[in-house]
N, CA, C and O atoms as CSV, one atom per row, in Angstrom:
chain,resi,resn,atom,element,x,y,z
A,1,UNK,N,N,87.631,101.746,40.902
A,1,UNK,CA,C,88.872,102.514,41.009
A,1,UNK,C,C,88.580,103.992,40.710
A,1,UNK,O,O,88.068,104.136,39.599
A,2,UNK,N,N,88.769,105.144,41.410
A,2,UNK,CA,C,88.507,106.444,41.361
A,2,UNK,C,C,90.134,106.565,41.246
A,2,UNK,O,O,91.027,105.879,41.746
A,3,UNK,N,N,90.172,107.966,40.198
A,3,UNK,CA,C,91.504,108.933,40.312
A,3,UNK,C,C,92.622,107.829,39.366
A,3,UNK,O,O,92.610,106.723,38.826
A,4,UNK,N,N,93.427,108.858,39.583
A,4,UNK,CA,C,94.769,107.913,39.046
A,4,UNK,C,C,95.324,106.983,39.460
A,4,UNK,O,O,94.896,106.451,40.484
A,5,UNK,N,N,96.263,106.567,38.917
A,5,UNK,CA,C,96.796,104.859,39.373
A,5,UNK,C,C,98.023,104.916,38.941
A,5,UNK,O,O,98.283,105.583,37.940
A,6,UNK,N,N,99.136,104.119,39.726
A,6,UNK,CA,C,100.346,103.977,39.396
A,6,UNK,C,C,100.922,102.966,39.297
A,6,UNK,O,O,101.150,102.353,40.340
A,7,UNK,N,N,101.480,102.277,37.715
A,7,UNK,CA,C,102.640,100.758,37.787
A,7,UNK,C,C,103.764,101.365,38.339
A,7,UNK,O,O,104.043,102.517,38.008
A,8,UNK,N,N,104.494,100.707,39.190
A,8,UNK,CA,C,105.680,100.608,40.128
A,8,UNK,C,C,106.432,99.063,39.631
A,8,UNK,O,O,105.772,98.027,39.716
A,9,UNK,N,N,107.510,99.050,39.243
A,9,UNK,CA,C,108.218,98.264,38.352
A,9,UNK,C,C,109.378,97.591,39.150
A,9,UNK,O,O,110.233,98.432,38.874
A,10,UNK,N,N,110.043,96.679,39.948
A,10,UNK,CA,C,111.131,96.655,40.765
A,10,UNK,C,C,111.632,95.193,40.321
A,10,UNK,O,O,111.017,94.127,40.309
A,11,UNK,N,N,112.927,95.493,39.967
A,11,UNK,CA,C,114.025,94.302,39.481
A,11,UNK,C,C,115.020,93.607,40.450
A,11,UNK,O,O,115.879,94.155,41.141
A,12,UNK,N,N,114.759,92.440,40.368
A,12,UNK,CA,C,116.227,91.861,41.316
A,12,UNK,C,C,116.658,90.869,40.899
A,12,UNK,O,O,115.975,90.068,40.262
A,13,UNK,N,N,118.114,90.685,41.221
A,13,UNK,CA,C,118.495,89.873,40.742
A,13,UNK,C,C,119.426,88.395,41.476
A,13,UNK,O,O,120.548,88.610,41.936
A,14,UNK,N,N,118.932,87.191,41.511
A,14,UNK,CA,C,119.406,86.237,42.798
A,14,UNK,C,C,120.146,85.151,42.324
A,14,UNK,O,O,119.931,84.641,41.225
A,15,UNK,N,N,121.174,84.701,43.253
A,15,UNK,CA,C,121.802,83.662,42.932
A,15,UNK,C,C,121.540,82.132,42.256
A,15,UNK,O,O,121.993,81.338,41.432
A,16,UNK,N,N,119.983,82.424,43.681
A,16,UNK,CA,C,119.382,81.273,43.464
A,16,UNK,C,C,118.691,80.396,42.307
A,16,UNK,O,O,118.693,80.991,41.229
A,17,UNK,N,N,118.189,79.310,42.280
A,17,UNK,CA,C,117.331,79.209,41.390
A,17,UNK,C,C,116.046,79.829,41.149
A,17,UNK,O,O,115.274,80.188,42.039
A,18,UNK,N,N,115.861,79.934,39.952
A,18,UNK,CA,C,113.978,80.221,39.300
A,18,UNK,C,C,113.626,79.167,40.575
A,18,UNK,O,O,113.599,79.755,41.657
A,19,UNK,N,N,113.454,78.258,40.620
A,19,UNK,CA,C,112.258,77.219,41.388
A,19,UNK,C,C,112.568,77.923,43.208
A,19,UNK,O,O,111.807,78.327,44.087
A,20,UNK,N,N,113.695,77.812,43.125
A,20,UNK,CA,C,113.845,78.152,44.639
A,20,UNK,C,C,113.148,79.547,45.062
A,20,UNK,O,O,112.415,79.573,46.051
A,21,UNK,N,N,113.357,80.539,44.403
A,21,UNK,CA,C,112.734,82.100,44.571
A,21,UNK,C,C,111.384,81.711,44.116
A,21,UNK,O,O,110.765,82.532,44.792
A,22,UNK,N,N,110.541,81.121,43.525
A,22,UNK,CA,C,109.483,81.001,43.110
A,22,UNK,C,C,108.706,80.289,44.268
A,22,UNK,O,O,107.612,80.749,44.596
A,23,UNK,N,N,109.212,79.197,44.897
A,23,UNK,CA,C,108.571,78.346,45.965
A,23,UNK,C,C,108.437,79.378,47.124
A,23,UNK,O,O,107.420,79.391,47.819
A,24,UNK,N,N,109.450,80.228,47.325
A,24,UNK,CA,C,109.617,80.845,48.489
A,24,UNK,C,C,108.405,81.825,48.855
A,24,UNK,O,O,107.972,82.224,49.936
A,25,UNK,N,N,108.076,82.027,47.697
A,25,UNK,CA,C,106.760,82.818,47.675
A,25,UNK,C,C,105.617,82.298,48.397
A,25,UNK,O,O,104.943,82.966,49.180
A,26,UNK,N,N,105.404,80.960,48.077
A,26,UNK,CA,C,104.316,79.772,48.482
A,26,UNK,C,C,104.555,79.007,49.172
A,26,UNK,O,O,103.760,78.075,49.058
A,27,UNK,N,N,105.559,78.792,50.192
A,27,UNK,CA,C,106.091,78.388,51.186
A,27,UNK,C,C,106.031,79.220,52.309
A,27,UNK,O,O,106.924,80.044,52.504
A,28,UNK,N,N,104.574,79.035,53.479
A,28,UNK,CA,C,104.399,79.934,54.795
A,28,UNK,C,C,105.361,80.100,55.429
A,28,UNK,O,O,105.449,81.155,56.058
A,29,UNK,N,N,106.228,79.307,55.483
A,29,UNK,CA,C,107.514,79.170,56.826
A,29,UNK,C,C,108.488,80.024,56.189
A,29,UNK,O,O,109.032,80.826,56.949
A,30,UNK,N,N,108.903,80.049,54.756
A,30,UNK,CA,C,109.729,81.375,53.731
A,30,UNK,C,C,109.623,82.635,54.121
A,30,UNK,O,O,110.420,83.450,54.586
A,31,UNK,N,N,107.660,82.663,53.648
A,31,UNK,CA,C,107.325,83.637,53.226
A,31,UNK,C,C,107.480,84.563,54.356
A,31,UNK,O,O,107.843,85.735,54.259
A,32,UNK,N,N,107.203,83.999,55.330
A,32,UNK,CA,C,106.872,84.643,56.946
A,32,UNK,C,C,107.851,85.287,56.907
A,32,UNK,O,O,107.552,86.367,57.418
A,33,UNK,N,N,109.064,85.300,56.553
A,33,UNK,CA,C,110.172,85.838,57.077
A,33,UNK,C,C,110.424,87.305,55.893
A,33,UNK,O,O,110.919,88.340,56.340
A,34,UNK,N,N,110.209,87.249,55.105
A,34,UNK,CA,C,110.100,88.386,54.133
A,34,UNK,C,C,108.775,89.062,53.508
A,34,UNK,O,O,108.742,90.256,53.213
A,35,UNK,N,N,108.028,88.460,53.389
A,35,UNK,CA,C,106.580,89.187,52.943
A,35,UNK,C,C,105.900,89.652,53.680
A,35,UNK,O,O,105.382,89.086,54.642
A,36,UNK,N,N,105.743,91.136,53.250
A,36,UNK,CA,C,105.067,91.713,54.048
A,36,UNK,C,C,105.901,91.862,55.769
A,36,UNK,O,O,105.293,92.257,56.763
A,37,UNK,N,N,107.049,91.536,55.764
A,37,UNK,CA,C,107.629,91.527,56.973
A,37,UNK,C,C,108.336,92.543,57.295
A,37,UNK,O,O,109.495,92.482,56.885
A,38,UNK,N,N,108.029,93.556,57.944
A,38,UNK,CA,C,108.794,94.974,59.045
A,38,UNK,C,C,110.174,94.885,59.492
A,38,UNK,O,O,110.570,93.721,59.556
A,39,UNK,N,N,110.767,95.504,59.722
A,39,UNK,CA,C,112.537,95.114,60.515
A,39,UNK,C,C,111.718,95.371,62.050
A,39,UNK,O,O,112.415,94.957,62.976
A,40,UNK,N,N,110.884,95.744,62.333
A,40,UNK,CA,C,110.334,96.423,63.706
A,40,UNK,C,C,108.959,95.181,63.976
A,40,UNK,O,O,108.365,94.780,64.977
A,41,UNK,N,N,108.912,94.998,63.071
A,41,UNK,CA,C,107.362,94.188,63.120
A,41,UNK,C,C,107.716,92.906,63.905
A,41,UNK,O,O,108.840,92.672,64.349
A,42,UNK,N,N,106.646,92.103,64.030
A,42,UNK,CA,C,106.714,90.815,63.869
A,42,UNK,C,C,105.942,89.941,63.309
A,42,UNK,O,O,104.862,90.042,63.891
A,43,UNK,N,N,105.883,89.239,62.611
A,43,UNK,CA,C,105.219,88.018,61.719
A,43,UNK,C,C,103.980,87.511,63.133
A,43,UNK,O,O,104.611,87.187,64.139
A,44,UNK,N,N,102.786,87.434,63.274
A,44,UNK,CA,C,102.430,86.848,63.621
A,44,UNK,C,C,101.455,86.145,62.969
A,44,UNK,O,O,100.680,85.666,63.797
A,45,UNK,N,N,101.093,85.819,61.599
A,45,UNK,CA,C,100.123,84.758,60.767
A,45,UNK,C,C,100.958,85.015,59.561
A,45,UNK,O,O,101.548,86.066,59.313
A,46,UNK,N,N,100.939,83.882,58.807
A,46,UNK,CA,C,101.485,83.477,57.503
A,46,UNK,C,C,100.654,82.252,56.944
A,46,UNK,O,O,101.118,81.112,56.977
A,47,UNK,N,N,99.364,82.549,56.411
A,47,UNK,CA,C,98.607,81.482,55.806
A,47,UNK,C,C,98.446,81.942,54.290
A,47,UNK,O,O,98.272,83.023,53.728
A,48,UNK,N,N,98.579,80.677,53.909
A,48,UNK,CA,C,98.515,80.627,52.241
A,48,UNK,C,C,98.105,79.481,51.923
A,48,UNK,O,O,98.627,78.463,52.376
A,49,UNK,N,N,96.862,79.472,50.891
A,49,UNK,CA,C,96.126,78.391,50.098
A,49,UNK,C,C,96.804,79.022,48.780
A,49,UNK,O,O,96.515,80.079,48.219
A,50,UNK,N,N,98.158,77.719,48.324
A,50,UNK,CA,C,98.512,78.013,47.408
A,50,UNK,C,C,97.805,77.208,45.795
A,50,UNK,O,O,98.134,76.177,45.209
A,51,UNK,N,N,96.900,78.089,45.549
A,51,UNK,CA,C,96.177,77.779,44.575
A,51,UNK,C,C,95.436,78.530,43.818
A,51,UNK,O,O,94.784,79.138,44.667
A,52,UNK,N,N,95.038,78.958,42.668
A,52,UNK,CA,C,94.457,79.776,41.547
A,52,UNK,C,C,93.272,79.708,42.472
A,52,UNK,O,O,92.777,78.581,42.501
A,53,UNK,N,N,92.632,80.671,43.299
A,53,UNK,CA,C,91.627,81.203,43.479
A,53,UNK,C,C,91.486,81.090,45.424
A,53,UNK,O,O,90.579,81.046,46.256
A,54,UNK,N,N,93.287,81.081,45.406
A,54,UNK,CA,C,93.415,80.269,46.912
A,54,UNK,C,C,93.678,81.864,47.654
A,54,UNK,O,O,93.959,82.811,46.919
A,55,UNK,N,N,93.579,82.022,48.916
A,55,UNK,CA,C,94.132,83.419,49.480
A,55,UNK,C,C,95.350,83.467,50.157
A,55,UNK,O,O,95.942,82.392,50.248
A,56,UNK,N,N,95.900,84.511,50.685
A,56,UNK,CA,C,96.391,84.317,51.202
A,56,UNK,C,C,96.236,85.574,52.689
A,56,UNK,O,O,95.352,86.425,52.791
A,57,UNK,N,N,97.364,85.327,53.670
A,57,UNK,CA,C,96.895,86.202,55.113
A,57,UNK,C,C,98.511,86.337,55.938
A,57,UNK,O,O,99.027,85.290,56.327
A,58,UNK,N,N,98.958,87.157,56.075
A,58,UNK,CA,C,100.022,88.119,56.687
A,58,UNK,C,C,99.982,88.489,57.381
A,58,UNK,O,O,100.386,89.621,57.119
A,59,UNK,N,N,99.680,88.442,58.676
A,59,UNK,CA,C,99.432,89.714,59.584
A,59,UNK,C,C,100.844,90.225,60.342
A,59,UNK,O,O,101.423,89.391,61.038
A,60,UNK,N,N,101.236,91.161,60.260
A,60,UNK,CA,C,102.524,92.025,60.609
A,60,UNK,C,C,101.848,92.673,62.134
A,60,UNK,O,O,100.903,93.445,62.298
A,61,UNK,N,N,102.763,92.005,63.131
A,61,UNK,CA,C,102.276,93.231,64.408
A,61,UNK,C,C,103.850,94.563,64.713
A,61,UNK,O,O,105.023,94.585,65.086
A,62,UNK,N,N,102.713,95.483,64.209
A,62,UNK,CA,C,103.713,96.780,64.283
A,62,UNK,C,C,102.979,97.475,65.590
A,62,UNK,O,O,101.770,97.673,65.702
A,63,UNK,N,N,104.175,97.849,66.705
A,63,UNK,CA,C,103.729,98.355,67.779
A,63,UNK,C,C,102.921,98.485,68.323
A,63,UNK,O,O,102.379,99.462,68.841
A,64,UNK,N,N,102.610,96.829,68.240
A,64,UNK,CA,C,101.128,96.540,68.981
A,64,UNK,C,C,99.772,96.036,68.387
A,64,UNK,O,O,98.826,95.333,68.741
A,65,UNK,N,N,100.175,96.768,67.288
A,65,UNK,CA,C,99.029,96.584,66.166
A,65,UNK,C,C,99.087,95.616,65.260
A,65,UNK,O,O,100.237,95.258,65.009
A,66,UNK,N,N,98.280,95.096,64.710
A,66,UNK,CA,C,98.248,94.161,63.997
A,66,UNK,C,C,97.776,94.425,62.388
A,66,UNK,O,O,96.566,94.515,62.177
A,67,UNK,N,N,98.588,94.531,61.413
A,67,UNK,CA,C,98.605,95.121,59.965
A,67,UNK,C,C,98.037,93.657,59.022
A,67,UNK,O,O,98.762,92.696,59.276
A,68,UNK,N,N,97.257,93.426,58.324
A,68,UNK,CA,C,97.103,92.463,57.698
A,68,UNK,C,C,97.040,92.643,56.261
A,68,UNK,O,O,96.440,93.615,55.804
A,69,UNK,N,N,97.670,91.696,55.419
A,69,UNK,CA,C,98.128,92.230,54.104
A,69,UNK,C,C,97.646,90.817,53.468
A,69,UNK,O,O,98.352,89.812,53.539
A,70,UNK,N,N,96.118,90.841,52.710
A,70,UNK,CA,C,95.725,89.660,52.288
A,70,UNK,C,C,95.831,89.572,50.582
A,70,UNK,O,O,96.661,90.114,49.851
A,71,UNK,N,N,94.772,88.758,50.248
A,71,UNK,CA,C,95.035,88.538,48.431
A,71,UNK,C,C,94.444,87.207,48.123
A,71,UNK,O,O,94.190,86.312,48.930
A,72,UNK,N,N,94.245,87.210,46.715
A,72,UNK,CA,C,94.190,86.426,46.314
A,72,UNK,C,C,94.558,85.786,45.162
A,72,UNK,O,O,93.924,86.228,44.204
A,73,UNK,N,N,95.573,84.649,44.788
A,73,UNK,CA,C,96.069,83.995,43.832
A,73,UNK,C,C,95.156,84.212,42.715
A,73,UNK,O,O,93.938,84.036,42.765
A,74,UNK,N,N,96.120,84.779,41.255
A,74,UNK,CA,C,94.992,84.317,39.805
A,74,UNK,C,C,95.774,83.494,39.022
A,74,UNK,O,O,95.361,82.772,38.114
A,75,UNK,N,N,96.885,83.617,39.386
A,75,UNK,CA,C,98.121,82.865,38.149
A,75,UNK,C,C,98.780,82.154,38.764
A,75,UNK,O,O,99.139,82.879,39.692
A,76,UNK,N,N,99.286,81.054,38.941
A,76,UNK,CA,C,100.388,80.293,39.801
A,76,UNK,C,C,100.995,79.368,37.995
A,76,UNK,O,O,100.414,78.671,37.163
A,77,UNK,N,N,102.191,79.822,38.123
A,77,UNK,CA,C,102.823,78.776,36.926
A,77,UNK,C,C,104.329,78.651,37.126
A,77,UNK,O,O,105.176,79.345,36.563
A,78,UNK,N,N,104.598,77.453,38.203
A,78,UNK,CA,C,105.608,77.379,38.621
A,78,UNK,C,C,106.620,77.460,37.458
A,78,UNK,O,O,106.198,77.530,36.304
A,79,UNK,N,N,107.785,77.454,37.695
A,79,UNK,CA,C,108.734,78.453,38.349
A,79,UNK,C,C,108.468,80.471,37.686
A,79,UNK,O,O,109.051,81.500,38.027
A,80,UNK,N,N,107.748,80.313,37.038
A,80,UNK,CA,C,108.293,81.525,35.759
A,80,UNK,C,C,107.191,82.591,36.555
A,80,UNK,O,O,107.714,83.530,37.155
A,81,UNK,N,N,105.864,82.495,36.581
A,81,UNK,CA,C,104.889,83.687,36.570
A,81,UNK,C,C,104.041,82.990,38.730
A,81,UNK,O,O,103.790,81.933,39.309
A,82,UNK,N,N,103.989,84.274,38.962
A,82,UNK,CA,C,102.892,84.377,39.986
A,82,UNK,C,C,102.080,85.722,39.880
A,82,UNK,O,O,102.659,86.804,39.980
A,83,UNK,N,N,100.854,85.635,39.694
A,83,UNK,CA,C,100.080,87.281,39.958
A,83,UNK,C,C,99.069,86.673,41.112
A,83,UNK,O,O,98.598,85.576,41.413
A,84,UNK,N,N,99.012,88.202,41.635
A,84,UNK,CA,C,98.170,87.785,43.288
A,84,UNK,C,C,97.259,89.498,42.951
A,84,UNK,O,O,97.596,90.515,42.346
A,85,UNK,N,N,96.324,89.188,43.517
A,85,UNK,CA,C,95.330,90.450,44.523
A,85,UNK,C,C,96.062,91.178,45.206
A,85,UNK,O,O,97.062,90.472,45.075
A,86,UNK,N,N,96.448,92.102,45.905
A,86,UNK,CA,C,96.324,92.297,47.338
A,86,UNK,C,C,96.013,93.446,47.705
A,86,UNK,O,O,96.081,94.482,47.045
A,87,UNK,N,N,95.494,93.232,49.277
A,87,UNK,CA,C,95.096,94.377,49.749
A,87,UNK,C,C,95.311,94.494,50.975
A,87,UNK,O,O,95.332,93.381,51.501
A,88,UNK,N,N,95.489,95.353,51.719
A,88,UNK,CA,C,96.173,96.143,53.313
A,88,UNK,C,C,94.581,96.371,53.723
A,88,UNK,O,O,94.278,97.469,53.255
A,89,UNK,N,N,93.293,95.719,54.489
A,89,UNK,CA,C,92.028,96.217,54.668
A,89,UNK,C,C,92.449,97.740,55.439
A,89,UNK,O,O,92.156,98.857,55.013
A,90,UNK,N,N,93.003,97.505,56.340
A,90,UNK,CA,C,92.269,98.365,57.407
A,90,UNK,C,C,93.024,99.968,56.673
A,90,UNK,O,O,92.578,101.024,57.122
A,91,UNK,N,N,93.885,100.018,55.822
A,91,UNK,CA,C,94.283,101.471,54.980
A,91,UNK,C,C,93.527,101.412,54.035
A,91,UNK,O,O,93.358,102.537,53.565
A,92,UNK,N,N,92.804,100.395,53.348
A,92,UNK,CA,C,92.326,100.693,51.582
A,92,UNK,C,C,91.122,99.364,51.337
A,92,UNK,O,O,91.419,98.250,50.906
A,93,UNK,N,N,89.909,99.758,51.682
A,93,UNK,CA,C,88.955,98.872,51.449
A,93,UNK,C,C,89.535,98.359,49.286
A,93,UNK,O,O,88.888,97.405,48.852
A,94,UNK,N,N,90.197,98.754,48.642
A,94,UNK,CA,C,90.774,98.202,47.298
A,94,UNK,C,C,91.539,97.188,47.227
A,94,UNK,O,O,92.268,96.829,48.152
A,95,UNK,N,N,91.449,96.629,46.130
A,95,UNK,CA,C,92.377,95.504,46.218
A,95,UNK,C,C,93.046,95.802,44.818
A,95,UNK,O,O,92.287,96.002,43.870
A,96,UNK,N,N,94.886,95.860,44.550
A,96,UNK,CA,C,95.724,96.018,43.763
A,96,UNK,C,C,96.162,94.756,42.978
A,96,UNK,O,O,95.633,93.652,43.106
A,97,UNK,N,N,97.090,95.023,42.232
A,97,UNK,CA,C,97.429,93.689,41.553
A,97,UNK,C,C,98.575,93.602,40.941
A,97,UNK,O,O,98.963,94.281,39.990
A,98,UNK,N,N,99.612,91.996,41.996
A,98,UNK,CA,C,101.027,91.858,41.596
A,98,UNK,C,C,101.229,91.028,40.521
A,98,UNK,O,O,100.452,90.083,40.381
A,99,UNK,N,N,102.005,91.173,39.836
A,99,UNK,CA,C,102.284,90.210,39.262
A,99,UNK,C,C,104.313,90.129,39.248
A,99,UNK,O,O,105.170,91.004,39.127
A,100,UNK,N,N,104.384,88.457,39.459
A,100,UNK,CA,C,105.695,88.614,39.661
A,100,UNK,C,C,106.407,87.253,38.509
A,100,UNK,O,O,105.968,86.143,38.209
A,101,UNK,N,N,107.257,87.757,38.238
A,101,UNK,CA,C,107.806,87.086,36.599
A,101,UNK,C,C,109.286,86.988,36.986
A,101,UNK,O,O,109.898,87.894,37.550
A,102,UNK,N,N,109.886,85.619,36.576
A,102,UNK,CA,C,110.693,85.059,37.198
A,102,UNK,C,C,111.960,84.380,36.317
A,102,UNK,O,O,112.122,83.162,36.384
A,103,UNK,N,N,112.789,85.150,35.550
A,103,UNK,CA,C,113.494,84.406,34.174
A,103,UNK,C,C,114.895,83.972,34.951
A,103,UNK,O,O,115.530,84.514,35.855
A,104,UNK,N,N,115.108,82.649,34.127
A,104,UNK,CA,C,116.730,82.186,34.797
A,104,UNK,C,C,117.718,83.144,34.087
A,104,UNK,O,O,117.575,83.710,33.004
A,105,UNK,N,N,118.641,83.186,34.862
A,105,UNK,CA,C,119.713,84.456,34.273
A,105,UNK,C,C,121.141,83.554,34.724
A,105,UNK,O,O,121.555,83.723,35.871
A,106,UNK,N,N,121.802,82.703,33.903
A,106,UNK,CA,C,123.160,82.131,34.269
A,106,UNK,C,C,122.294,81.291,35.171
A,106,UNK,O,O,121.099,81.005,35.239
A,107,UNK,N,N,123.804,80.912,36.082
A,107,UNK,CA,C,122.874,79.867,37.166
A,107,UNK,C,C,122.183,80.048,38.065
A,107,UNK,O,O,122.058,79.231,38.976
A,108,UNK,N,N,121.255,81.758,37.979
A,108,UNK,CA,C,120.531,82.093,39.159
A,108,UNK,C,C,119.711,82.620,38.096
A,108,UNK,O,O,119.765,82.168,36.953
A,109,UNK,N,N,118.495,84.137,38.656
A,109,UNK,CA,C,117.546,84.276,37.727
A,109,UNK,C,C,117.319,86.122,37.991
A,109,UNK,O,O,117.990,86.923,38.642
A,110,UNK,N,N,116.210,86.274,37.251
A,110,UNK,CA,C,116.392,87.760,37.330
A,110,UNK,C,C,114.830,87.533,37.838
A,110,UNK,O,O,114.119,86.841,37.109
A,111,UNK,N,N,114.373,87.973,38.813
A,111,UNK,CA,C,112.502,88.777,38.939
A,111,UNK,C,C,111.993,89.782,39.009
A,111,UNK,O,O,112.360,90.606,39.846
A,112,UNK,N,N,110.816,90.063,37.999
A,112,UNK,CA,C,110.687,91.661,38.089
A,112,UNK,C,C,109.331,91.564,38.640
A,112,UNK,O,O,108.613,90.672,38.189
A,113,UNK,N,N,108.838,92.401,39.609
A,113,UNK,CA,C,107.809,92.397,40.019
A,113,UNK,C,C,106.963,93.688,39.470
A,113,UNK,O,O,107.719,94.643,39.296
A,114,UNK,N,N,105.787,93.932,39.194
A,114,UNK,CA,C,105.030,94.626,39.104
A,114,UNK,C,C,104.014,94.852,39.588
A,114,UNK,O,O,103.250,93.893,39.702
A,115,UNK,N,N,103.483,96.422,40.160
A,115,UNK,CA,C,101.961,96.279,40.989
A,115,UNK,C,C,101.687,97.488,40.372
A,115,UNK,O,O,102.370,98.495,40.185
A,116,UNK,N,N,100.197,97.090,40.007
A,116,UNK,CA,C,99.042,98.006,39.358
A,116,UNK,C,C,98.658,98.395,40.591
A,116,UNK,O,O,98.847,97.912,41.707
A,117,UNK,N,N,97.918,99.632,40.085
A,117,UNK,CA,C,97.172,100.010,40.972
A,117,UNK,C,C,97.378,100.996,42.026
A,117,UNK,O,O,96.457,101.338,42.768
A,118,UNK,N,N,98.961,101.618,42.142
A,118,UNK,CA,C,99.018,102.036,43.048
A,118,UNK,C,C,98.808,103.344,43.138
A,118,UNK,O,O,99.095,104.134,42.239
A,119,UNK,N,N,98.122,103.756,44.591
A,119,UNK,CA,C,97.661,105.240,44.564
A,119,UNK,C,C,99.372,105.857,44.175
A,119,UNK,O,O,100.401,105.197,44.323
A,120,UNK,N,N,99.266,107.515,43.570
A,120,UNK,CA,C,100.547,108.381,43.879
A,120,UNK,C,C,101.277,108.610,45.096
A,120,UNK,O,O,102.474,108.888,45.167
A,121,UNK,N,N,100.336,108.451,46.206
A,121,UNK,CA,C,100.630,109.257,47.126
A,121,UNK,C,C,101.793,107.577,47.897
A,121,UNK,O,O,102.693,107.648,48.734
A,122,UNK,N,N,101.388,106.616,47.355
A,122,UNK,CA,C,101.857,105.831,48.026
A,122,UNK,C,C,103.154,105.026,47.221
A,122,UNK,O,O,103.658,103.959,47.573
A,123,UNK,N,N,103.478,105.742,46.212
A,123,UNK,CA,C,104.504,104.890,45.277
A,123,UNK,C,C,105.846,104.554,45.445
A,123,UNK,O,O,106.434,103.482,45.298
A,124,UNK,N,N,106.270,105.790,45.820
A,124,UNK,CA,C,107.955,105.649,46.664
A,124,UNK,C,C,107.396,104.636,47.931
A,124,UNK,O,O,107.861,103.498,47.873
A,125,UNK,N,N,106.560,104.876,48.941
A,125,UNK,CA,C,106.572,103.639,49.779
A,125,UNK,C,C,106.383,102.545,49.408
A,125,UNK,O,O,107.056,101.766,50.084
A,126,UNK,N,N,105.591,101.875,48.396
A,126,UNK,CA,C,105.312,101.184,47.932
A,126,UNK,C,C,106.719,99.782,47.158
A,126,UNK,O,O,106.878,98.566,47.267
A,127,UNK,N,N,107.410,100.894,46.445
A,127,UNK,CA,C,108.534,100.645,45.820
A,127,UNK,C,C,109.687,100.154,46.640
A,127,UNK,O,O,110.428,99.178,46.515
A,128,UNK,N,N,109.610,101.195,47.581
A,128,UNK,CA,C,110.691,101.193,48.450
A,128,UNK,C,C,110.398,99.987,49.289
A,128,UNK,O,O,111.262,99.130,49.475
A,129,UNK,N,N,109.007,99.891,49.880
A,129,UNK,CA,C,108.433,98.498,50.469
A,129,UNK,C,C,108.513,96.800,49.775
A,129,UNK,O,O,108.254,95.751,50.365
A,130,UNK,N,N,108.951,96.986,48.376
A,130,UNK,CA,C,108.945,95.773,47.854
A,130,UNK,C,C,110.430,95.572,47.501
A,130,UNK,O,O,110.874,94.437,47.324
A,131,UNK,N,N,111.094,96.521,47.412
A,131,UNK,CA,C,112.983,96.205,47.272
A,131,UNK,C,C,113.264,95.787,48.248
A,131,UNK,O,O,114.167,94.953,48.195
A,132,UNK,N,N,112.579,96.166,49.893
A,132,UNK,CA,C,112.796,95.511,51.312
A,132,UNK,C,C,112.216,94.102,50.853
A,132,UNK,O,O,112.971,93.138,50.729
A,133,UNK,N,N,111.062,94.028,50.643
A,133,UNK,CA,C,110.525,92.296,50.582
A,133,UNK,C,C,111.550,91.691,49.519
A,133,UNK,O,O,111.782,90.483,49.469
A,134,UNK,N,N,112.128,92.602,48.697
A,134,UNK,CA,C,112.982,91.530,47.766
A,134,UNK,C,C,114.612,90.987,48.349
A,134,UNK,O,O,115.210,89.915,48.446
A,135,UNK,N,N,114.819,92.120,48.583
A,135,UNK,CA,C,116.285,91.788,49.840
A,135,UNK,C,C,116.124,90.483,50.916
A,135,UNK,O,O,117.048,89.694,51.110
A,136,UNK,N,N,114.864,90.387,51.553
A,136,UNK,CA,C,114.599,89.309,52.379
A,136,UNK,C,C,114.641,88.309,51.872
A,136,UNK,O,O,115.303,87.296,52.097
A,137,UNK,N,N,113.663,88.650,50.898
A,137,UNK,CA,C,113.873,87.183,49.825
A,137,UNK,C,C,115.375,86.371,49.447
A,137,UNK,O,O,115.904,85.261,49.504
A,138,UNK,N,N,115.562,87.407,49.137
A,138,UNK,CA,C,117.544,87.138,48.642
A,138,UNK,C,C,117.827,86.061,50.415
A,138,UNK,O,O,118.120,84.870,50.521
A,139,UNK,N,N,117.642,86.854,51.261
A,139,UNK,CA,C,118.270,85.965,52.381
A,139,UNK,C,C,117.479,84.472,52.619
A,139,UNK,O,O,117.934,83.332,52.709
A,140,UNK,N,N,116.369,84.893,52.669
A,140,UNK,CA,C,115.506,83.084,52.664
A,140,UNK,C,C,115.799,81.965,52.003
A,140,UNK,O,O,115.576,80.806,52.356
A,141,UNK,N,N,116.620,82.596,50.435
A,141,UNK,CA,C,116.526,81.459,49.811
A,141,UNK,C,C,118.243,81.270,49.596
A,141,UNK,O,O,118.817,80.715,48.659
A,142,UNK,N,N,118.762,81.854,50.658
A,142,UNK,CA,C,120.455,81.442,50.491
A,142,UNK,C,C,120.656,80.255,50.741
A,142,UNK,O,O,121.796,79.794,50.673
């Protein structure tokens, strides 16, 4: 890691259950529809080996192109904690690190996600890029 680094912190809050928002993560057919997913894009790969040392593979085709947003699982502890790797190859030979924490709140739950690692230059996108993946989420698991 050269230069500075930025935690980016983003809260949401869902109707659903802890287990339900938690699966959705590790569920390809879910995930496809919100992770890593464009309003312009389209989903064309959603593979996940959901397992402590398992990867996973995204590929977003944006105008033609094909964006791939991979990783790899270190924590899986259903419903409460997930932390993952990830990395965008073809912008950032680096790989960052999520971690996403999952508390019941009434009869739905609160998740706060966190990612290390992030360059400055990329933090408002970054941020702004994971309140979009969290909104989707909200719809997948209605």
């Amino acid at each position: 890691m050269h230069g500075e680094r930025n935690t980016i912190q983003v809260h949401h809050t869902f109707s659903a259950s802890p287990e339900r928002v938690f699966d959705a993560w590790l569920d390809p057919a879910k995930a496809a529809k919100f992770l890593f997913a464009t309003p312009t894009g389209q989903m064309v790969k959603a593979e996940i080996d959901a397992r402590v040392g398992g990867r996973f593979l995204f590929v977003d085709r944006r105008d033609g192109t094909d964006v791939e947003h991979t990783g790899e699982y270190l924590e899986i502890e259903r419903p409460s904690r997930l932390v993952f790797s990830f990395g965008v190859p073809q912008f950032s030979p680096e790989f960052t690190r999520v971690t996403v924490e999952i508390k019941p709140q009434g009869t739905g739950c609160v998740l706060i996600l966190t990612h290390e690692g992030v360059l400055p230059d990329y933090q408002d996108r970054t941020q702004a890029g994971w309140r979009m993946i969290l909104d989707g989420l909200e719809k997948a698991v209605q």
